[in-house]
N, C-alpha and C positions, 0 to 999 in steps of 0.2 A: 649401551655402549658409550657414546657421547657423552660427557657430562658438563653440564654449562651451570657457569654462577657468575650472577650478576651483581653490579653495585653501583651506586651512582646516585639512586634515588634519594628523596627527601622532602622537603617544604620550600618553595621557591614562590616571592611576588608574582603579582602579574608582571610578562614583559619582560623578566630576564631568562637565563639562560640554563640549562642542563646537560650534561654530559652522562650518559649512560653507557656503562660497559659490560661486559660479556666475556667471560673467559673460558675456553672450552678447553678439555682435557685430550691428549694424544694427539698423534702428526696424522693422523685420518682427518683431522680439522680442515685441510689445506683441500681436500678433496668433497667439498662441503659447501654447500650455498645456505646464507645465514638468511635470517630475519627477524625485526620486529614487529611486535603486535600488543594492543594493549586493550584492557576493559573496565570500564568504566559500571559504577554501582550501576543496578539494572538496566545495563546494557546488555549485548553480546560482544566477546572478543572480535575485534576488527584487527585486518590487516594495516598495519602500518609500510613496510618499507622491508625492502629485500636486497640482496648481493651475492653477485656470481664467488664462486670458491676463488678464482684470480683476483675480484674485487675491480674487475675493468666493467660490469653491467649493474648496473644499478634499478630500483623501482619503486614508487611511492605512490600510497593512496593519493588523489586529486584532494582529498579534505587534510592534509597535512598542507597543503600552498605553499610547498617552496619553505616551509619553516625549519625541516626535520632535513638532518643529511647521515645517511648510515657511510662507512664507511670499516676497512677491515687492516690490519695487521699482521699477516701470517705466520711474520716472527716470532708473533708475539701470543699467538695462538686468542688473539683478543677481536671482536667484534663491537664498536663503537654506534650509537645515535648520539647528534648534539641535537638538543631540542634549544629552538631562540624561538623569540619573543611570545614567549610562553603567556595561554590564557585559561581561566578558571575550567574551561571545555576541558582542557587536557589532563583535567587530574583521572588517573586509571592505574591501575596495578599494570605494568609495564613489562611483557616476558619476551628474552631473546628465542630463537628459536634454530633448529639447527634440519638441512634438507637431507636425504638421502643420495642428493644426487648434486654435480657441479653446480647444477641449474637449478632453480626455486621453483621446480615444477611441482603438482599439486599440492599436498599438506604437507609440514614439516613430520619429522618423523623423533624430533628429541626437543625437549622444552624445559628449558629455566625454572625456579620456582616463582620468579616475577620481584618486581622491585617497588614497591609505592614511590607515586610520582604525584605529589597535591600544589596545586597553584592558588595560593591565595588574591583575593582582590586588592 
């Protein structure tokens, strides 16, 4: 039902900066708690960071510290991360991700195909 495409991603130093966006198709979007998540080569996908469908509740992994801020657009039917002072850790294939419900309660229910996001030293 949802369809999300993301762009943003790329090749970024250590220590600057990234913008990651989300675009989600149809006005069911507004009614929809978003998030990011990303995974890194043999890891598992981790939670990154979430937002209520109003975009007034926010939620972030503790291993983000304050670096990552999600934020949303309604109007725009878009779903934003700014990732700053980015380090070589955070390179991962990056997927927005979309809830079934206002609130970010258990697993998303639609996903991205993902964006590469690599930080060089």
């Amino acid at each position: 039902q949802v369809q999300l495409v993301e762009s943003g991603g790329g090749l970024v130093q250590a220590g600057g900066s990234l913008r990651l966006r989300c675009v989600a198709s149809g006005r069911a979007f507004r009614n929809n708690a978003m998030g990011w998540f990303r995974q890194a080569p043999g890891k598992e996908r981790e939670f990154g960071g979430s937002i209520s469908a109003g975009g007034v509740v926010t939620r972030y992994a503790d291993s983000l510290k304050g670096r990552f801020t999600i934020s949303r657009d309604n109007a725009k039917n878009t779903v934003y991360l700014q990732m700053n002072s980015l380090k070589p850790d955070d390179t991962a294939v990056y997927y927005c991700a979309a809830y079934s419900d206002p609130l970010p309660l258990g697993n998303p229910e639609y996903w991205g195909q993902g964006t590469q996001v690599t930080v060089s030293s």
